[in-house]
N, C-alpha and C positions, 0 to 999 in steps of 0.2 A: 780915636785916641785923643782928641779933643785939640789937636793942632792942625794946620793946612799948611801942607808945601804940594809942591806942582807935581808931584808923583802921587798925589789921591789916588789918581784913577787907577795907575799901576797897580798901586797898594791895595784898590779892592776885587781885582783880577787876582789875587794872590792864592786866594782859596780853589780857584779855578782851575790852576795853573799845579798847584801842586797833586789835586785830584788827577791832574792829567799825567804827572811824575808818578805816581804811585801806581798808575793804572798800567805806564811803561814797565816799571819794576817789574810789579807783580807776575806781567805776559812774559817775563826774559826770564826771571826764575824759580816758576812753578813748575817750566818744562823743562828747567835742569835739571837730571837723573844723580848728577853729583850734590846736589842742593837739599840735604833734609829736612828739614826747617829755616818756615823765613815767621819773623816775628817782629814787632815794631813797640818801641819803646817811648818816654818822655810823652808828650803832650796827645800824639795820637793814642799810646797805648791807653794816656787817664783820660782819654775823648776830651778834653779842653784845650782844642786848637786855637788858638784866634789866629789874627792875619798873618802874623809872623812869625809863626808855627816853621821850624825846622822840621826834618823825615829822620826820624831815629830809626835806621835799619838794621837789625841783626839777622845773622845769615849762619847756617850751620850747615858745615860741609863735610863729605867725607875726608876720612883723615888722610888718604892717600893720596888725595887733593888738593888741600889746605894749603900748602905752600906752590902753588902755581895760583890760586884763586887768590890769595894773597898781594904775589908778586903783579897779578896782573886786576887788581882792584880800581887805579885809577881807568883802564882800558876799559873794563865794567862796567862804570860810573856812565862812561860815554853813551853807552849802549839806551841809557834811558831820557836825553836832553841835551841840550846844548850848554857845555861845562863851558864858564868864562874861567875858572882858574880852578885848584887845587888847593886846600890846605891840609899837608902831607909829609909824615914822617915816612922814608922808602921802608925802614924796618918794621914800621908798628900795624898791627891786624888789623888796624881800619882805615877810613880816608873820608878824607872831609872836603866835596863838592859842591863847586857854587853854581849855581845853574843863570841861565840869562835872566828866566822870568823872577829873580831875584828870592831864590828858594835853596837851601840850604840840603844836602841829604849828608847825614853821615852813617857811613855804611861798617858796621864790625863783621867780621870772621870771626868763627869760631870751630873748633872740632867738639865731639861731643863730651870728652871730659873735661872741655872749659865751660861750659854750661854748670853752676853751681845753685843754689837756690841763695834767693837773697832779698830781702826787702825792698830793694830797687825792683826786682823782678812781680811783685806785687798787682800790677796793673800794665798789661801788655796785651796787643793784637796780635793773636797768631794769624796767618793765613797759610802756613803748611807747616804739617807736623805728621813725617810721613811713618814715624817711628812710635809715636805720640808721647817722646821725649821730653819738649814740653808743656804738654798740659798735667804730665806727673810734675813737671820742675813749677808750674804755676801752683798745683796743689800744695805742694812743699812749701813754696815762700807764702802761701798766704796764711801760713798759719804762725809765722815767725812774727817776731816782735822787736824793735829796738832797744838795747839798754845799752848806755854805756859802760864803757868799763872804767877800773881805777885807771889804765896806763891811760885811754884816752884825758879822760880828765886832767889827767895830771901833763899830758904833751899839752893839751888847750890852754893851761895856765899859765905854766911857763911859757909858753909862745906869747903869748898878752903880756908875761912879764918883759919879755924880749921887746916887742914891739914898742911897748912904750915908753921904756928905755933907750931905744934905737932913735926912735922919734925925738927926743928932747937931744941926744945928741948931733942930729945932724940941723937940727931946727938952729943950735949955738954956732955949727958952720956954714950956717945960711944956705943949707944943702935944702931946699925948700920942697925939691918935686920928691927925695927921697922921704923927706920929714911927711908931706904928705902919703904917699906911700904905705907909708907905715900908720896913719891914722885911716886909711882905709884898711891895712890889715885888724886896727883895733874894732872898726865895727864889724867886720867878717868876723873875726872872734867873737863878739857879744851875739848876733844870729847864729853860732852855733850853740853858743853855749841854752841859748832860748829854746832852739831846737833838740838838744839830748834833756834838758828839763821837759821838756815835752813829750819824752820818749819817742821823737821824730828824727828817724838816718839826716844827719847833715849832709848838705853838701859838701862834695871833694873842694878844700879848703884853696882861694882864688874864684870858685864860681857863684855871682849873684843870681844863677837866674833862681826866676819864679823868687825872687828874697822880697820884691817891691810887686807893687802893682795889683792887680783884681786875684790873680792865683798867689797869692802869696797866704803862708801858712801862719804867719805872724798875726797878732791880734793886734787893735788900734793904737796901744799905747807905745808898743814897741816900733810900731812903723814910723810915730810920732818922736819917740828918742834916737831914730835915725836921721830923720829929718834935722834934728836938732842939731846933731852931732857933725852938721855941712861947717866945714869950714874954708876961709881964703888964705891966700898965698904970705898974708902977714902974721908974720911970728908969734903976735901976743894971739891973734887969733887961733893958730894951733896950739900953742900952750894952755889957753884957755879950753877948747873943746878935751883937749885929752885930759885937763882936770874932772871937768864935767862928764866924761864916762867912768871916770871911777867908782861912784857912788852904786852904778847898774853893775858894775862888774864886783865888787863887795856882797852886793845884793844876790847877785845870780849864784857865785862862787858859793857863798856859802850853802843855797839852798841845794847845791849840787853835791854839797859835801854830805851834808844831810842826808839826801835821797839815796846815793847810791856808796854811803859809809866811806869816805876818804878822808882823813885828817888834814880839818879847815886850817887849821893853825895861823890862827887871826895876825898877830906879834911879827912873826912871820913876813905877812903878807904885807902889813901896815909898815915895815923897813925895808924893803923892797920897793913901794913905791914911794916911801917918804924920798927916796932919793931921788926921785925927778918929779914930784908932786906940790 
């Protein structure tokens, strides 16, 4: 990664170490008879792990099961390593395990009609499919396509309008950590909006990954207008960076109105941000 701190050596044990987690999983449940498919998501499913690779686990159980495999998902997690903590909602169908050798697994439940086909679903490791559930569900999503729609488009806007609005006001109450906040909201909106011009599923809005770095789906110049768009904790300096995104989001906006027939309505747009521009 082109830095050195004292955990190198950790760090290149890591691929090691989670080979070794996965090997644990995989023994605990392939010989569960409630367990119909297991299938692994995110970096292992697109085979582009590097060191720091988390274990995207999806798990499909029977349905008359699903709520005990649920409830007892952190106890699970155990069964494959030495969990330092948990991060866990008690309600929600999955659970997110941090292991010692510094490896992350999140684990989903699912019954079999939450299994939908989906563009996420695109690039996945099965390792059981005793129904062969999904490798019909892989068929399906690989033949799908991204488009956005008007509503998303039009949520995307507005939110950029919001943000950068929100940002100029708390920047005047020298609410600074929120001010920035919100100019990280404004470049997460310009990488989405990159991404549906691209005809590429954005991410769930809050998440960078894969947005920077060697897997990132962005091309030179945009990774370059992020970069650009770093700013510090003084005020002219965020007032300035959020003038300086406007011109990419005029840009974008309109080609997106274009592409997928939504009404730019330039006038519009240009009195909306005349008011904090």
């Amino acid at each position: 990664m082109g830095l050195e701190t004292k955990f190198k050596e950790r760090d290149l044990d890591i691929p090691k170490h989670r080979k070794e987690l996965i090997a644990a999983i995989e023994l605990d449940l392939t010989n569960d008879n409630n367990v119909l498919a297991i299938f692994y998501g995110g970096s292992i499913g697109n085979q582009n792990a590097d060191l720091y690779s988390d274990i995207d686990l999806r798990i499909v159980v029977k349905d008359e099961v699903f709520e005990e495999y649920r409830i007892n998902k952190k106890q699970r997690a155990k069964n494959w390593g030495n969990v330092l903590f948990f991060e866990d909602f008690p309600w929600a169908t999955h659970s997110i395990a941090h292991y010692n050798a510094f490896i992350k697994v999140d684990s989903f439940y699912y019954k079999n009609k939450d299994i939908k086909p989906s563009v996420w679903l695109q690039n996945i490791k099965i390792v059981k499919d005793s129904s062969g559930l999904i490798n019909d569900l892989l068929k399906e999503s690989l033949a799908l396509s991204y488009i956005p729609t008007v509503d998303e488009i039009e949520i995307w806007r507005t939110k950029f309008f919001a943000y950068i609005h929100e940002a100029y006001r708390r920047v005047m109450r020298n609410e600074i950590y929120y001010a920035l906040h919100c100019i990280d909201n404004l470049r997460l909106s310009m990488t989405t909006a990159w991404y549906m011009e691209a005809g590429i599923q954005p991410n769930s809005f809050g998440d960078w990954a894969k947005l920077e770095g060697k897997r990132s789906k962005l091309n030179d110049r945009q990774l370059f207008l992020l970069a650009e768009w770093h700013c510090s904790r003084n005020a002219n300096d965020i007032l300035k960076v959020m003038k300086s995104i406007v011109p990419e989001f005029i840009k974008i906006h309109k080609s997106l109105c274009l592409k997928y027939g939504v009404d730019e309505n330039p006038e519009w747009v240009k009195e909306i941000l005349n008011l904090v521009i």
